[in-house]
C-alpha positions as CSV (number, residue, x, y, z in Angstrom):
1,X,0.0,0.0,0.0
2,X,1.8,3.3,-0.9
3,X,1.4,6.7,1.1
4,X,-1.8,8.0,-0.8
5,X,-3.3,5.2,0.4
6,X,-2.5,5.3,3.5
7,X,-3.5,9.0,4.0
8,X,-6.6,7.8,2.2
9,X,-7.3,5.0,5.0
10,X,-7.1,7.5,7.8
11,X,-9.3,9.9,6.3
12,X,-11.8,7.2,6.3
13,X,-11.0,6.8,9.8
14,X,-11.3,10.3,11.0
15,X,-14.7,10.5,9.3
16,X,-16.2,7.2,10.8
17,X,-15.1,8.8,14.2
18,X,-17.5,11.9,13.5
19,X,-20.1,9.1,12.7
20,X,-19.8,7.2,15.2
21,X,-19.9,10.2,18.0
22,X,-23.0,11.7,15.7
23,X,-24.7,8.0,16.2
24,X,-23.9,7.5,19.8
25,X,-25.5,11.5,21.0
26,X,-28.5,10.5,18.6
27,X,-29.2,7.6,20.7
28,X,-29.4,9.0,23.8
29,X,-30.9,11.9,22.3
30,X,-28.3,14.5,23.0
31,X,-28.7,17.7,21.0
32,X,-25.5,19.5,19.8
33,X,-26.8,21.9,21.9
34,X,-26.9,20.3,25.3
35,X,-23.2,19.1,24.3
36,X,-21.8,22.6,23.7
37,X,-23.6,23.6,27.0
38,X,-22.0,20.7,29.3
39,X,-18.5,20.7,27.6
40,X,-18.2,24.5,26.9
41,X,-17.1,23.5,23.4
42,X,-18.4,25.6,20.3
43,X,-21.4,23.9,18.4
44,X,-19.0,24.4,15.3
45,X,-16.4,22.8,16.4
46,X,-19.4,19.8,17.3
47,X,-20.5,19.8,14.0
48,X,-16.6,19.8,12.4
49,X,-16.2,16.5,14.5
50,X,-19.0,14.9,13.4
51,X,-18.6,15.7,9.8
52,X,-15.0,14.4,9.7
53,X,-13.6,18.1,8.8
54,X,-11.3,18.1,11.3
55,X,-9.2,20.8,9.4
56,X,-12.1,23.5,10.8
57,X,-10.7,22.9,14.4
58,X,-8.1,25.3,15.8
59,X,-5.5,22.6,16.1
60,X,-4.6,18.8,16.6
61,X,-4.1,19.3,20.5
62,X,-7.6,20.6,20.0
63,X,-9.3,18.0,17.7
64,X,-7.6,14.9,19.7
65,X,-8.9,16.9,22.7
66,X,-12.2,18.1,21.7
67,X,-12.7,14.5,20.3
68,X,-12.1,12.6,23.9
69,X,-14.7,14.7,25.7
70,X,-17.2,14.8,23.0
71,X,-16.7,10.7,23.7
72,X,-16.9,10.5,27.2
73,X,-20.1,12.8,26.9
74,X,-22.0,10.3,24.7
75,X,-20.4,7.3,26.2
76,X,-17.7,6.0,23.8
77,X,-13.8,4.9,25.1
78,X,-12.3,8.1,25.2
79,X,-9.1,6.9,25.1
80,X,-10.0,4.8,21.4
81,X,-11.4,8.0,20.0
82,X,-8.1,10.1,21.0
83,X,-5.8,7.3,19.7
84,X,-8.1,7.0,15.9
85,X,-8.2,11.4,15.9
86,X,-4.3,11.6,16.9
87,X,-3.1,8.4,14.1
88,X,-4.8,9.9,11.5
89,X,-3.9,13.5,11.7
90,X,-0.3,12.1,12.1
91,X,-1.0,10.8,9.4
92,X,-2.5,13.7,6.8
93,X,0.4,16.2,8.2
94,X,3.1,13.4,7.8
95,X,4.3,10.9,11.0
96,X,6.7,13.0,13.1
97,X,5.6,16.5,12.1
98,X,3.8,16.9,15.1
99,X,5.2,16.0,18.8
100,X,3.0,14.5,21.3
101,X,0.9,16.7,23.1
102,X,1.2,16.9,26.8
103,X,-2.1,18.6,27.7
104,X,-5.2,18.5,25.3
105,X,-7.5,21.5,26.3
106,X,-11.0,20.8,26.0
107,X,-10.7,17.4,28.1
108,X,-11.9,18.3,31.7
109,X,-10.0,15.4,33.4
110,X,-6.8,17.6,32.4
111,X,-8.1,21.2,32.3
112,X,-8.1,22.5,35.6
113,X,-11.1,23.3,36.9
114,X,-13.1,26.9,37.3
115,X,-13.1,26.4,41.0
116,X,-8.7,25.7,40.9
117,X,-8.5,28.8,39.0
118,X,-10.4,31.1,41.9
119,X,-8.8,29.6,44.4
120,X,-5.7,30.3,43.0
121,X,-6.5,34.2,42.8
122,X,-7.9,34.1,46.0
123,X,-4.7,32.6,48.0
124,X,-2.6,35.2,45.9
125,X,-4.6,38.2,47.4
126,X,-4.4,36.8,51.0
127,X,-0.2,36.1,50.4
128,X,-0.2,40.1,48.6
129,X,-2.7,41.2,52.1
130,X,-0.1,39.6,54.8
131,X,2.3,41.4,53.0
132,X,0.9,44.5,53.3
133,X,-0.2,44.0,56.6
134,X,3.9,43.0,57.6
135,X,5.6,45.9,56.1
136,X,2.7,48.4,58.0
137,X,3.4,46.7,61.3
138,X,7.4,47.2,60.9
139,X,7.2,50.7,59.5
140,X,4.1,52.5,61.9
141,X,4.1,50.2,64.8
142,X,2.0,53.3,66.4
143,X,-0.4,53.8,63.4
144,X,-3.4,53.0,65.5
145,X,-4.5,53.9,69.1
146,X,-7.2,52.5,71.3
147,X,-10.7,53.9,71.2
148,X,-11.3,56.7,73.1
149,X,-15.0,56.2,73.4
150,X,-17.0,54.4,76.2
151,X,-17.6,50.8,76.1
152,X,-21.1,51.4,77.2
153,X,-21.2,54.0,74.3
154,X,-19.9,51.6,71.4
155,X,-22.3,49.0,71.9
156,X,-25.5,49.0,69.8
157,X,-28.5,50.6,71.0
158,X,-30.6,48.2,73.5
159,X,-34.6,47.4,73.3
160,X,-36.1,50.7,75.0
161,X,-33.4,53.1,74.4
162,X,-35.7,55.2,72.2
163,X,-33.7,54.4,68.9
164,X,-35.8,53.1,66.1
165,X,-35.0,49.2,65.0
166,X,-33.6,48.3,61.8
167,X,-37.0,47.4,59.6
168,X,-37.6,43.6,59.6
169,X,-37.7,41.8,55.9
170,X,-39.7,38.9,55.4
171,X,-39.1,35.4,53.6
172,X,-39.9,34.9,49.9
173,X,-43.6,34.8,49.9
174,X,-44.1,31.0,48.3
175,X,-46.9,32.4,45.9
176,X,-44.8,34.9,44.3
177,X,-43.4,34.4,40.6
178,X,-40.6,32.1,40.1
179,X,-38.0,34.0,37.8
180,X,-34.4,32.8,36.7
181,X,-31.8,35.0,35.7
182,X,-28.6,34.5,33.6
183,X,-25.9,35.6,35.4
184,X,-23.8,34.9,32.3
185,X,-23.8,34.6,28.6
186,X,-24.9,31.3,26.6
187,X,-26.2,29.7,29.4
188,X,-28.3,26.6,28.1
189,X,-31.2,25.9,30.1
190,X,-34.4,23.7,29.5
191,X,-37.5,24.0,31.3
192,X,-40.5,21.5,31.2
193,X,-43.6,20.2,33.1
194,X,-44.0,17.1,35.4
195,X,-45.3,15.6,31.8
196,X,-42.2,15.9,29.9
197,X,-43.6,18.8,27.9
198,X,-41.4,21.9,26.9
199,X,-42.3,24.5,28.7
200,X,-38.6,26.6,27.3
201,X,-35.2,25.5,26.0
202,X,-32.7,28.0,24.8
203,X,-29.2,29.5,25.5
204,X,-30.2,32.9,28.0
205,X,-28.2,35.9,27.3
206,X,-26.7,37.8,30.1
207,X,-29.2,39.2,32.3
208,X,-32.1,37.3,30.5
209,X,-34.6,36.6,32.2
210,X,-37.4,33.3,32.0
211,X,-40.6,33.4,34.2
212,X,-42.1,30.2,35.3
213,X,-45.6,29.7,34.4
214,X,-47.6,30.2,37.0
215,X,-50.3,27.4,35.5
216,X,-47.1,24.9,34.6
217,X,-47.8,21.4,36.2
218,X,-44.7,20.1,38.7
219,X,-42.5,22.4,36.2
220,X,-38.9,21.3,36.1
221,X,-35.7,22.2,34.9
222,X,-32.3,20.8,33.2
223,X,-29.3,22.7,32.9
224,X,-25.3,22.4,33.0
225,X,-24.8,25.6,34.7
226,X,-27.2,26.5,37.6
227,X,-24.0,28.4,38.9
228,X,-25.0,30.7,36.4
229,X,-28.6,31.2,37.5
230,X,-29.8,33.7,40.3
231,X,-33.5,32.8,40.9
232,X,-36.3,35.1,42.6
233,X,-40.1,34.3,44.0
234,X,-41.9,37.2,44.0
235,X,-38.8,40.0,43.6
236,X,-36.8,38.0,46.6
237,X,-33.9,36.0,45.7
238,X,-33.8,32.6,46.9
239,X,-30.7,30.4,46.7
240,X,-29.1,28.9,43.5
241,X,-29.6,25.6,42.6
242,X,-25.4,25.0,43.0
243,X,-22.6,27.6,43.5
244,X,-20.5,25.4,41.0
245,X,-21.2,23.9,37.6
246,X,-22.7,21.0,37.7
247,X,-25.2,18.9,35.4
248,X,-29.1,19.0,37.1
249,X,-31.7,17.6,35.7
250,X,-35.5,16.9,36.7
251,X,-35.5,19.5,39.6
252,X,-38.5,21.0,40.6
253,X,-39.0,24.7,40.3
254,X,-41.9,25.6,41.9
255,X,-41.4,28.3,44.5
256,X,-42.6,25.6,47.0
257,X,-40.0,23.2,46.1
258,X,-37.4,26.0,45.7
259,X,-38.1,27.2,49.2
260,X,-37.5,24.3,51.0
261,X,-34.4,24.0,49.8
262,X,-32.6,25.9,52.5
263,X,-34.1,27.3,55.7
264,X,-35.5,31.1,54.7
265,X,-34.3,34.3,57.0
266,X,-36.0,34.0,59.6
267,X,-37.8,37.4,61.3
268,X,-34.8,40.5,61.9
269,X,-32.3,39.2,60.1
270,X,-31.1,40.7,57.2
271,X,-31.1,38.4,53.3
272,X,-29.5,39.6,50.5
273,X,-31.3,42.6,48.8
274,X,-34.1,41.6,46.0
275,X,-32.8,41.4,42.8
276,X,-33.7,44.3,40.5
């Protein structure tokens, strides 16, 4: 067999690979979609992979990459997918031309996580605040001297001392309209009744917002980021679904259900501000 043949071969290969992960998300009736929204990768890119044209993606760390989590999404060996989408670019460019890649963006069991990254930022602020904090104690050990004023005067005003109390807010009123939020752009969401029927299914735009039916029947909702999300009953925000992304699916979202998700502020204490 000479090297046309060859290259020939692995273009075959590539594009039964794009079949093959087209096949697999039909069956369990995956859209491209609800891919792009759980793996974060552009629906062209999707579409490139299934087609075979692997020459629209930005790179071969990309397509061997993008290839192994579209897999593992639809539930194919990962690992055979990346071998069959590395061996036959190899191949097209010419074996050796490219050196093994040692991380493959796009494949969340090497990307480091949103979560990682903060945390990251976060512990570089505190190491940048000690400092801060050091070079003020050695250079104005005197910066700051005791109060001067009463200890009977600093404390907060007592019950009968003739000062007005901070206004009391009460808890989400469970008959109020549910509304959700995008906090962010793209963010695919899917809402249906207890019956399987669509109630909405789009990507919401920043600061988009989607009101709950008040006549829906055990409405639920499906989504990859409920991060993403800030909900409201009746103009008082209520907490998210999860503070980290995460793939929900069949949760209730009536304000009943949503309420008794965590305990509600109780009478004089102070939850965040409504959202406007």
């Amino acid at each position: 067999m000479d090297e046309t043949d060859e290259i020939s071969l692995d273009e075959a290969s590539l594009e039964s690979v794009g079949e093959r992960l087209r096949a697999a998300r039909e069956a369990k009736g995956i859209s491209l979609e609800q891919v792009a929204s759980e793996t974060r990768i552009p629906q062209r890119h999707l579409k490139a992979i299934e087609a075979g044209d692997f020459a629209k993606l930005p790179g071969r760390t990309y397509s061997v990459g993008f290839s192994r989590t579209f897999a593992k999404v639809v539930g194919l060996d990962q690992d055979e997918i990346g071998a069959i989408v590395r061996a036959g670019l190899d191949a097209q460019a010419g074996v050796g031309e490219y050196r093994p890649a040692t991380f493959e963006p796009g494949d969340p069991a090497r990307a480091p996580s949103r979560t990682l990254f903060y945390f990251s930022i976060l512990a570089g602020l505190i190491v940048i605040a000690g400092i801060a904090m050091f070079l003020r104690t050695m250079f104005a050990p005197a910066g700051e001297l005791p109060s001067i004023i009463g200890k009977e005067e600093a404390r907060p005003a007592q019950a009968g001392s003739g000062r007005p109390a901070a206004p009391r807010q009460a808890a989400a009123d469970p008959s109020g309209a549910v509304v959700f939020t995008a906090l962010e752009p793209g963010v695919w969401v899917k809402f249906y009744d207890r019956d399987g029927r669509q109630l909405m299914q789009k990507q919401m735009a920043l600061g988009e917002r989607y009101t709950v039916p008040a006549d829906a029947v055990g409405p639920r909702i499906w989504t990859g980021r409920p991060d993403a999300l800030e909900i409201t009953i009746g103009g008082k925000r209520v907490a998210k679904l999860a503070e980290q992304e995460q793939t929900v699916r069949d949760v209730p979202v009536t304000a009943e259900a949503l309420l008794a998700r965590a305990p509600q502020p109780a009478a004089g204490e102070n939850p965040a501000a409504p959202a406007t």
